[in-house]
Biopython code that builds the backbone (N, CA, C, O; Angstrom):
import numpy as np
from Bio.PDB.StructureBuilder import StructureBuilder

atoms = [
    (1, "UNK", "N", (0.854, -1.176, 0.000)),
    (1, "UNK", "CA", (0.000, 0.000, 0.000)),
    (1, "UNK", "C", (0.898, 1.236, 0.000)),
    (1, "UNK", "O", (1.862, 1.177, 0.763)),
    (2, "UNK", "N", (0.720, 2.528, -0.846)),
    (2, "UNK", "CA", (1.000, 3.259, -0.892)),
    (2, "UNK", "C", (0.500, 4.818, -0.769)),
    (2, "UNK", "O", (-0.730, 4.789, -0.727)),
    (3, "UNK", "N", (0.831, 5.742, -0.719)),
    (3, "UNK", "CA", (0.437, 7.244, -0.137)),
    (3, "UNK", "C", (0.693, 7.683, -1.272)),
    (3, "UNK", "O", (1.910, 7.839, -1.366)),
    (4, "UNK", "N", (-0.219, 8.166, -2.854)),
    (4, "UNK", "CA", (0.693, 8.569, -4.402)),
    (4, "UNK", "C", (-0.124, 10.347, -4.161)),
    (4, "UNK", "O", (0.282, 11.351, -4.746)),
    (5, "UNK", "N", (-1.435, 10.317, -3.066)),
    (5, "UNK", "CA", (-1.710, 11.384, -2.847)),
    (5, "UNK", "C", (-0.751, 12.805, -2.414)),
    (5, "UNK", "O", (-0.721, 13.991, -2.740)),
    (6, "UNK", "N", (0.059, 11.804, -1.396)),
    (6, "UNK", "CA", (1.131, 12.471, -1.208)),
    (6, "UNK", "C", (2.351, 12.422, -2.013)),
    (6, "UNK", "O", (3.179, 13.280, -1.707)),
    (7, "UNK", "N", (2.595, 11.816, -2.744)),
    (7, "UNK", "CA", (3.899, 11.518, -3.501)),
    (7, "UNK", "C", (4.528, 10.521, -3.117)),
    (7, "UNK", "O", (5.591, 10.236, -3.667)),
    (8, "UNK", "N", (4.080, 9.847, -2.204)),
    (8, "UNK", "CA", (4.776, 8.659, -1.517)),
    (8, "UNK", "C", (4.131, 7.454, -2.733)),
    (8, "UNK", "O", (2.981, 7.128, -3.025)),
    (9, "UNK", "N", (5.897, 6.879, -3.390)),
    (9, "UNK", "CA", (5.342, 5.918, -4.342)),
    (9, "UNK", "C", (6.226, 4.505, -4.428)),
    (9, "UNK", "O", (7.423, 4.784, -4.365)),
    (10, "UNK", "N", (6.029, 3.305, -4.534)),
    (10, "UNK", "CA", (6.835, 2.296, -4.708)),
    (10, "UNK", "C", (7.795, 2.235, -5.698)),
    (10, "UNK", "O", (7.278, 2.646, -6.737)),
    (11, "UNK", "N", (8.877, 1.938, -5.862)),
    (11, "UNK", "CA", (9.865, 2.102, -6.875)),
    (11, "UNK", "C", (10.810, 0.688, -6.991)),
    (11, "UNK", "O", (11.236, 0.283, -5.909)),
    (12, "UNK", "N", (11.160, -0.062, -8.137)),
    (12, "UNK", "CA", (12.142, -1.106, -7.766)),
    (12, "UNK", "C", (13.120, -0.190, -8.413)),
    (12, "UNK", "O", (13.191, 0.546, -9.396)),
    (13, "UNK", "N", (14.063, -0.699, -7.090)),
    (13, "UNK", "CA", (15.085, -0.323, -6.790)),
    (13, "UNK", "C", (16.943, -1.277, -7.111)),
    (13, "UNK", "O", (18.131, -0.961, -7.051)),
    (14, "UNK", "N", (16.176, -2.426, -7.422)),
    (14, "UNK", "CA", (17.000, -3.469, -8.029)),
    (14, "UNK", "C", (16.307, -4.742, -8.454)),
    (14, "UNK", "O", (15.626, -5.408, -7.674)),
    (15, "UNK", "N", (16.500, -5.041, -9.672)),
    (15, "UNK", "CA", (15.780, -6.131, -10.230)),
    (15, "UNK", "C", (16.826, -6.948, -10.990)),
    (15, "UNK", "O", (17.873, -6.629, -11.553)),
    (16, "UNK", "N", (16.271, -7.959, -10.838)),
    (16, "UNK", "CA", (17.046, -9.175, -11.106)),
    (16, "UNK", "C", (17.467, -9.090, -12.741)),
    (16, "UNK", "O", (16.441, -8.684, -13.287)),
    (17, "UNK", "N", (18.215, -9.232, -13.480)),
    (17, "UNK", "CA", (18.581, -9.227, -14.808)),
    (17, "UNK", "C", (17.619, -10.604, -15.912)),
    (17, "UNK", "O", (17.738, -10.875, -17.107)),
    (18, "UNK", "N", (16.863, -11.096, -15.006)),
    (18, "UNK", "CA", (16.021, -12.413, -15.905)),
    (18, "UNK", "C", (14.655, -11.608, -15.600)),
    (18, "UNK", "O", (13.734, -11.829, -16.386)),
    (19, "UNK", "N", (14.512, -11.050, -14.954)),
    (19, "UNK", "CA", (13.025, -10.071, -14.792)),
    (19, "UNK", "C", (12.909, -8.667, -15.875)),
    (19, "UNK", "O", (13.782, -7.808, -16.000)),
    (20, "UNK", "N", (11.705, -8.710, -16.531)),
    (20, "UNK", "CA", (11.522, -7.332, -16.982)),
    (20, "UNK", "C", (10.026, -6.559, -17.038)),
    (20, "UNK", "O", (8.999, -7.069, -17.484)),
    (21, "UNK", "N", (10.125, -5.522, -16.609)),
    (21, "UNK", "CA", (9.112, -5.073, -15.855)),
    (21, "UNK", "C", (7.676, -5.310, -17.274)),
    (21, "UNK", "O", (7.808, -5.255, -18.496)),
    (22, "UNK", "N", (6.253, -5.603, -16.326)),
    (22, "UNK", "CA", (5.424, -5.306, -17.760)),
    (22, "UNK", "C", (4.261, -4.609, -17.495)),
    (22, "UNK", "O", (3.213, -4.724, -18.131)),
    (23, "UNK", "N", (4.459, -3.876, -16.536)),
    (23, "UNK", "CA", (3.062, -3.077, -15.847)),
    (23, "UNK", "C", (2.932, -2.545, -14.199)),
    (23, "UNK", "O", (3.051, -3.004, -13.063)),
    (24, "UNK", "N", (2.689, -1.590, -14.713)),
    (24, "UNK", "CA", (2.064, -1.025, -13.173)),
    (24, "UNK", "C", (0.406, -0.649, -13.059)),
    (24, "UNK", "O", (-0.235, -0.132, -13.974)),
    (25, "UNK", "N", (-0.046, -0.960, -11.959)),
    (25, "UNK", "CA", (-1.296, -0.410, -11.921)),
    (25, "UNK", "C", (-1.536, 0.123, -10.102)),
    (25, "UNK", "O", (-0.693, 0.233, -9.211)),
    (26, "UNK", "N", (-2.897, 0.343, -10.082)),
    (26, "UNK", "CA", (-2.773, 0.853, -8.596)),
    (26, "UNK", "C", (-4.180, 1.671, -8.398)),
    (26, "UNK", "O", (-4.614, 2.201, -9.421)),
    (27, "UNK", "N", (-4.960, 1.836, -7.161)),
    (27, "UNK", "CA", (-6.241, 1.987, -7.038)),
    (27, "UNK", "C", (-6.875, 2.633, -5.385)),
    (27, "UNK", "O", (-6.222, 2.221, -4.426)),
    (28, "UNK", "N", (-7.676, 3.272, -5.159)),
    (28, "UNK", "CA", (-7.774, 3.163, -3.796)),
    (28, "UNK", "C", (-8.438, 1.984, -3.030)),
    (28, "UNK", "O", (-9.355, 1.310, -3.498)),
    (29, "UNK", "N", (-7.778, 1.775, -1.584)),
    (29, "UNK", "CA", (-8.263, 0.788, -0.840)),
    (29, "UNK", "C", (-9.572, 0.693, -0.159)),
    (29, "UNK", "O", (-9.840, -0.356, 0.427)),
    (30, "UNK", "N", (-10.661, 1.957, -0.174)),
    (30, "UNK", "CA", (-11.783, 1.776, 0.031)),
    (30, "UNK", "C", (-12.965, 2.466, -1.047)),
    (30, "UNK", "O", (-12.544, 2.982, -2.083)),
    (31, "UNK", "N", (-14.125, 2.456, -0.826)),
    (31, "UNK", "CA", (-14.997, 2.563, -1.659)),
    (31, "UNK", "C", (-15.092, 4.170, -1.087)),
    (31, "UNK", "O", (-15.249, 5.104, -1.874)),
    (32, "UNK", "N", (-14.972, 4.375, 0.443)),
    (32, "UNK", "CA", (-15.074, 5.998, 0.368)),
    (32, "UNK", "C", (-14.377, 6.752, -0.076)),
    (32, "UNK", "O", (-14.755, 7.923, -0.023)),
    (33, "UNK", "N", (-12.959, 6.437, -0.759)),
    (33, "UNK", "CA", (-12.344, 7.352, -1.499)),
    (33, "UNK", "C", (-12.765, 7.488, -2.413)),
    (33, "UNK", "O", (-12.395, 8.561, -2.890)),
    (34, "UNK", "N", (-13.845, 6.612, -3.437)),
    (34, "UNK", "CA", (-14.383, 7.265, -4.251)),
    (34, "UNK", "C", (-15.072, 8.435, -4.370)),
    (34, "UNK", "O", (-15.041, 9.146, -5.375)),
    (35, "UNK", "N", (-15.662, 8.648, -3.427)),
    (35, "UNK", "CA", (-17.036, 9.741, -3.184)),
    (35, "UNK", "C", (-16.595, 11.428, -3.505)),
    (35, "UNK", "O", (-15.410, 11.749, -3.601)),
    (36, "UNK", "N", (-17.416, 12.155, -3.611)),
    (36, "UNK", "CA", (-16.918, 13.306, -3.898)),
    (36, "UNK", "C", (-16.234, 14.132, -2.456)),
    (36, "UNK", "O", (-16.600, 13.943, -1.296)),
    (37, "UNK", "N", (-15.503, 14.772, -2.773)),
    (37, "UNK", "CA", (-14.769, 15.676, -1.378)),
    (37, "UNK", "C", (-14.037, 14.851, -0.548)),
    (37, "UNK", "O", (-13.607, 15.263, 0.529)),
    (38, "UNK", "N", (-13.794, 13.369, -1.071)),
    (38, "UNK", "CA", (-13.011, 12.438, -0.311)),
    (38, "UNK", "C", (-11.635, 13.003, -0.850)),
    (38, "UNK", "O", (-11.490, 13.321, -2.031)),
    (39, "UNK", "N", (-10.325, 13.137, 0.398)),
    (39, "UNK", "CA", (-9.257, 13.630, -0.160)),
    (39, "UNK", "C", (-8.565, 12.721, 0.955)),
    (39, "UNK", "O", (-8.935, 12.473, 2.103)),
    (40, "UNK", "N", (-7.147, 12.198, 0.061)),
    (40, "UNK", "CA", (-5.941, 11.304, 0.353)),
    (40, "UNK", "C", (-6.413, 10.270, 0.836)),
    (40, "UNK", "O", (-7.643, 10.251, 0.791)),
    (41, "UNK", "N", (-5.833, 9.186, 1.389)),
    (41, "UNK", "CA", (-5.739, 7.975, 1.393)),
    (41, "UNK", "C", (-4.463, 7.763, 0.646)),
    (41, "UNK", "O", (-3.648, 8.461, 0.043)),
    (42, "UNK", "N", (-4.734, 5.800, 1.105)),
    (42, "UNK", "CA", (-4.236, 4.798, 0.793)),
    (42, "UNK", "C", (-4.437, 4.248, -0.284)),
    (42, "UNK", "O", (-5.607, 4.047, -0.610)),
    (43, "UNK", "N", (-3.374, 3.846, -1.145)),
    (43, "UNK", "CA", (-3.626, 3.164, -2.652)),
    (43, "UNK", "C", (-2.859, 1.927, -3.028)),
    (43, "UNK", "O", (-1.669, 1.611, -3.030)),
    (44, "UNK", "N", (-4.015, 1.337, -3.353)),
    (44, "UNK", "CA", (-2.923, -0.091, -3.549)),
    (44, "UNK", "C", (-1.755, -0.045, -4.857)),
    (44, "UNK", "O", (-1.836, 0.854, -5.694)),
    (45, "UNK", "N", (-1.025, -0.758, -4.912)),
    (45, "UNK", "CA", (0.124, -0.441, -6.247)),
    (45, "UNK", "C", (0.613, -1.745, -6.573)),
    (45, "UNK", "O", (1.211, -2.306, -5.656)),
    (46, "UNK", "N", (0.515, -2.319, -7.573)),
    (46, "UNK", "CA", (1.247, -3.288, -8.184)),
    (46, "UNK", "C", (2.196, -3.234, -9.215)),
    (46, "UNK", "O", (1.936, -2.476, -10.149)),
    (47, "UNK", "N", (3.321, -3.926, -9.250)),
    (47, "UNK", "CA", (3.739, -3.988, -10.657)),
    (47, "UNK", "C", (4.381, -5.218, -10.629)),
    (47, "UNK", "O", (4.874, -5.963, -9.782)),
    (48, "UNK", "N", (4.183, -5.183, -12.068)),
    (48, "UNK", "CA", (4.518, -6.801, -12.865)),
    (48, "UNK", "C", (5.171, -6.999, -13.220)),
    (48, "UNK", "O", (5.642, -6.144, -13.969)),
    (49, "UNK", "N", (5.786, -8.096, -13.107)),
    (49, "UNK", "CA", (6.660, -8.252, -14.080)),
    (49, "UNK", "C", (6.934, -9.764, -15.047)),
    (49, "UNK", "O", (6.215, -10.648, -14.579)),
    (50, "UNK", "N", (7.522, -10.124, -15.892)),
    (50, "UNK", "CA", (8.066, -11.408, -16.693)),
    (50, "UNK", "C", (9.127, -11.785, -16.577)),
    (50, "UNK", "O", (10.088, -11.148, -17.007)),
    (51, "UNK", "N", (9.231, -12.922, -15.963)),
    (51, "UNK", "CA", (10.617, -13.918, -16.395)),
    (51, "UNK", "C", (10.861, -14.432, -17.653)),
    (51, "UNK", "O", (10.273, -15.371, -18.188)),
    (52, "UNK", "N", (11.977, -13.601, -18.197)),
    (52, "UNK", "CA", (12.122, -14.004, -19.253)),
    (52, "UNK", "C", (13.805, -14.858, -19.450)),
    (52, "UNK", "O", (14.591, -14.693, -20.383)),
    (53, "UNK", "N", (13.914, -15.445, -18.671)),
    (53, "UNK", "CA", (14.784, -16.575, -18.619)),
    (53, "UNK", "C", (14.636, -17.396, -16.960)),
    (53, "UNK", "O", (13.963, -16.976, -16.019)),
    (54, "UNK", "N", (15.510, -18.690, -16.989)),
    (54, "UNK", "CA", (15.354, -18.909, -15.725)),
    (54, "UNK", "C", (16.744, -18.025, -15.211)),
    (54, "UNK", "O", (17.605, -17.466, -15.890)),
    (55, "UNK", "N", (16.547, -18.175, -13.316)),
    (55, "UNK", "CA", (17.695, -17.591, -12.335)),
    (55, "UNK", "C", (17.250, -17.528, -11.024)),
    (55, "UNK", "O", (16.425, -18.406, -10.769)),
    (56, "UNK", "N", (17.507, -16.818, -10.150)),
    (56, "UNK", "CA", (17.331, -16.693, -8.932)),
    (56, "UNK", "C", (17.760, -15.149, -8.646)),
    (56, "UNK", "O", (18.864, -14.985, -9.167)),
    (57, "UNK", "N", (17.402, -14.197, -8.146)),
    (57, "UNK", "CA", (17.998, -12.866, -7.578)),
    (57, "UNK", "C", (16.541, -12.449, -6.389)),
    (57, "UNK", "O", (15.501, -12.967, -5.980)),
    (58, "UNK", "N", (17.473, -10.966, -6.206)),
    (58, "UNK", "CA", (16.779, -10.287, -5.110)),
    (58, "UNK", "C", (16.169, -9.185, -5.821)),
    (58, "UNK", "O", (16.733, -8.285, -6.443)),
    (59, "UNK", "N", (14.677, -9.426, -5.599)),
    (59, "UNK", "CA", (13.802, -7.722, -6.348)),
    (59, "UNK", "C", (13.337, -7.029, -5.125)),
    (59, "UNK", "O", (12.621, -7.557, -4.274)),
    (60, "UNK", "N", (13.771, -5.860, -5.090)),
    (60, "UNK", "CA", (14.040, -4.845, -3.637)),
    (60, "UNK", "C", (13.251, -3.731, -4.559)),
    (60, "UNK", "O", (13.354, -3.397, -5.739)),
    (61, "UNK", "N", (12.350, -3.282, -3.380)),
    (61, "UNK", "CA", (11.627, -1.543, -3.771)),
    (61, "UNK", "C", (11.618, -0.575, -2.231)),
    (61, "UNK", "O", (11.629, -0.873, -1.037)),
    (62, "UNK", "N", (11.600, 0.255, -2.735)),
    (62, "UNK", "CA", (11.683, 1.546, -1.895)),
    (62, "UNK", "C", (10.339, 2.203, -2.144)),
    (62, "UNK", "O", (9.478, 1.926, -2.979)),
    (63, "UNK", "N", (10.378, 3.200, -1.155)),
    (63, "UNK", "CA", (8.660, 3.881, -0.826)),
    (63, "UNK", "C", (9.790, 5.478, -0.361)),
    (63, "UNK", "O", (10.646, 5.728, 0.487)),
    (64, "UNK", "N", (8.935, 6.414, -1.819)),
    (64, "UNK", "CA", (9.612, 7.330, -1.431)),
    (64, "UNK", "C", (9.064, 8.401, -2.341)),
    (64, "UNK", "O", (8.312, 8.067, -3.256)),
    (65, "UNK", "N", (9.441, 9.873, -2.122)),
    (65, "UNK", "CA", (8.650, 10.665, -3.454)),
    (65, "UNK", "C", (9.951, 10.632, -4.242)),
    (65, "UNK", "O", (11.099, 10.651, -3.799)),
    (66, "UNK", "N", (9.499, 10.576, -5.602)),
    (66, "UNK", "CA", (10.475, 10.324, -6.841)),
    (66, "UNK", "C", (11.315, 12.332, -6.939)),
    (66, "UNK", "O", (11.713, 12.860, -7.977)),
    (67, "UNK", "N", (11.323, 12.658, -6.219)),
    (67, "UNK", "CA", (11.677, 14.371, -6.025)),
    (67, "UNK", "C", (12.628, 14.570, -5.275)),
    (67, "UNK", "O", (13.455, 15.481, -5.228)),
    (68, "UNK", "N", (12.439, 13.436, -4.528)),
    (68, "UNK", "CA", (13.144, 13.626, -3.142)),
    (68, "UNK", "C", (14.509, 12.628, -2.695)),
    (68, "UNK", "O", (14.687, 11.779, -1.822)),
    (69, "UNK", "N", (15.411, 13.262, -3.866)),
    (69, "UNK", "CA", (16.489, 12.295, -4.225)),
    (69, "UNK", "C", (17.542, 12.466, -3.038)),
    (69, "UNK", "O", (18.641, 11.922, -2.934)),
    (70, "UNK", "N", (17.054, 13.169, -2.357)),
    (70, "UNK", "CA", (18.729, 13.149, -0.741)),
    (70, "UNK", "C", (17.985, 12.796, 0.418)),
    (70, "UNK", "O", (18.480, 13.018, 1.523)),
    (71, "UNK", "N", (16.554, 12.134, 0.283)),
    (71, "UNK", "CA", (16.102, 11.672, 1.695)),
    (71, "UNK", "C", (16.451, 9.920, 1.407)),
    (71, "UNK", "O", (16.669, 9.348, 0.339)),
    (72, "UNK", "N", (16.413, 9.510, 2.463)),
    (72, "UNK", "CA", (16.314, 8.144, 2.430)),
    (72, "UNK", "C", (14.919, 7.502, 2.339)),
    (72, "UNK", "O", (13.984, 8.240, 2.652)),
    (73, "UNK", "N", (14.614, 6.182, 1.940)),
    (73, "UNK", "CA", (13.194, 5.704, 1.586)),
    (73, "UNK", "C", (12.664, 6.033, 3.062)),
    (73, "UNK", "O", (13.268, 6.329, 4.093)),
    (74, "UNK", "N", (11.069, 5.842, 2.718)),
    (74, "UNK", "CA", (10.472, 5.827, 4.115)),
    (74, "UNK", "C", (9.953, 4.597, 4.694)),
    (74, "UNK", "O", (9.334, 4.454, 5.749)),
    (75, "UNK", "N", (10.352, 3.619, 3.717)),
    (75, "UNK", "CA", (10.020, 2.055, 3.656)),
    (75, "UNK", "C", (10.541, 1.088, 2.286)),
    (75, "UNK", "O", (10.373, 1.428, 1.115)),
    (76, "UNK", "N", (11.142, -0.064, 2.698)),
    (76, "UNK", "CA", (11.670, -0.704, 1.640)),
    (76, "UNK", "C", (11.155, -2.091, 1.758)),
    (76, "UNK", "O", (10.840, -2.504, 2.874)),
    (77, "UNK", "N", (11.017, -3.003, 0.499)),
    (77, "UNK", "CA", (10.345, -4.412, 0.921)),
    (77, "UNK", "C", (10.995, -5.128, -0.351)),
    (77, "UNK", "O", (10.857, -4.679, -1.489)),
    (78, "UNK", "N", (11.748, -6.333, -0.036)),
    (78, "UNK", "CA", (12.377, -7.160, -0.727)),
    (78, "UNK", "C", (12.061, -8.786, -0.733)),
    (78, "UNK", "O", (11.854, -9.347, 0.342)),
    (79, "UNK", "N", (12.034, -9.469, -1.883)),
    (79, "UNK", "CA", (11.705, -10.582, -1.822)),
    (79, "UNK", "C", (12.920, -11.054, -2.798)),
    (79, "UNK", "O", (13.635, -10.166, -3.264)),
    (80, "UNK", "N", (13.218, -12.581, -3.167)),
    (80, "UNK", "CA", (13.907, -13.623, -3.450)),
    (80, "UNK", "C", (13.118, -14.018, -4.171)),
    (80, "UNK", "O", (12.049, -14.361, -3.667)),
    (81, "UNK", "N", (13.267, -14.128, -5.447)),
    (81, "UNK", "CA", (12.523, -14.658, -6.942)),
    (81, "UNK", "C", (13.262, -15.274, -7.394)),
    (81, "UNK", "O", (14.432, -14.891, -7.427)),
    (82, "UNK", "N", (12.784, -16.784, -8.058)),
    (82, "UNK", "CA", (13.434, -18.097, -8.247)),
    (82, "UNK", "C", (12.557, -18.309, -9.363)),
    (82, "UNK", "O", (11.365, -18.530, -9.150)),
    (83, "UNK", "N", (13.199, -18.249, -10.998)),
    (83, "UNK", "CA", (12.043, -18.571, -12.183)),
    (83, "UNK", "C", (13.085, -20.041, -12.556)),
    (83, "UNK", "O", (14.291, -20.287, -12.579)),
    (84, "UNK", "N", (11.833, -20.764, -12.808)),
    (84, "UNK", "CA", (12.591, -21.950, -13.629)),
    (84, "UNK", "C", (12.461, -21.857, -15.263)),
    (84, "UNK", "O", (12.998, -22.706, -15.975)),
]
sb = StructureBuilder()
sb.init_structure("model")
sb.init_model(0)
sb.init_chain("A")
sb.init_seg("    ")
for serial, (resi, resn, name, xyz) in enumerate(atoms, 1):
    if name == "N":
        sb.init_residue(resn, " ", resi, " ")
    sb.init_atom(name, np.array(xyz, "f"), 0.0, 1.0, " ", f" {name:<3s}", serial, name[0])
structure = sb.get_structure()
C-alpha cells in the first residue's frame, strides 16, 4: 500500500537481470475514497513483471517521493525470486 496522494510511491530499486518489468497499476483501498470531497488515502500499487529466462535474484523496492532524491526511503520491501 502506498500514499501517491502524497507523492509517496513504490519504486524497484533493483531487479534481477532475468526479470523485466510489464506493468504497473494501482487503485484506492476503500470505496469511500471514491465519493466526492473524499481527499488522500491509501492506494494499492502493483507492478509486474516477466521472467524471461530462468535464475534466482533479489527484487528490492523503496517507498519514497520520486523528487526527493537526498532523503532516504520511508520504507523498503524485498523478496527472493526463483524462475525456472
Amino acid at each position: 500500500v502506498g500514499v501517491p496522494t502524497a507523492g509517496y510511491l513504490w519504486t524497484a530499486t533493483e531487479t534481477p537481470d532475468f526479470l523485466v518489468k510489464v506493468g504497473e497499476s494501482g487503485g484506492p483501498t476503500s470505496a469511500a475514497q471514491l465519493q466526492p470531497g473524499f481527499a488522500g488515502g491509501n492506494h494499492w500499487e502493483v507492478t509486474a513483471f516477466r521472467a524471461v529466462k530462468a535464475g534466482r535474484g533479489v527484487l528490492r523496492f523503496a517507498q519514497g517521493r520520486p523528487w526527493e532524491t537526498n532523503q532516504p526511503p520511508v520504507d523498503t520491501f524485498s523478496v527472493t525470486i526463483e524462475a525456472r
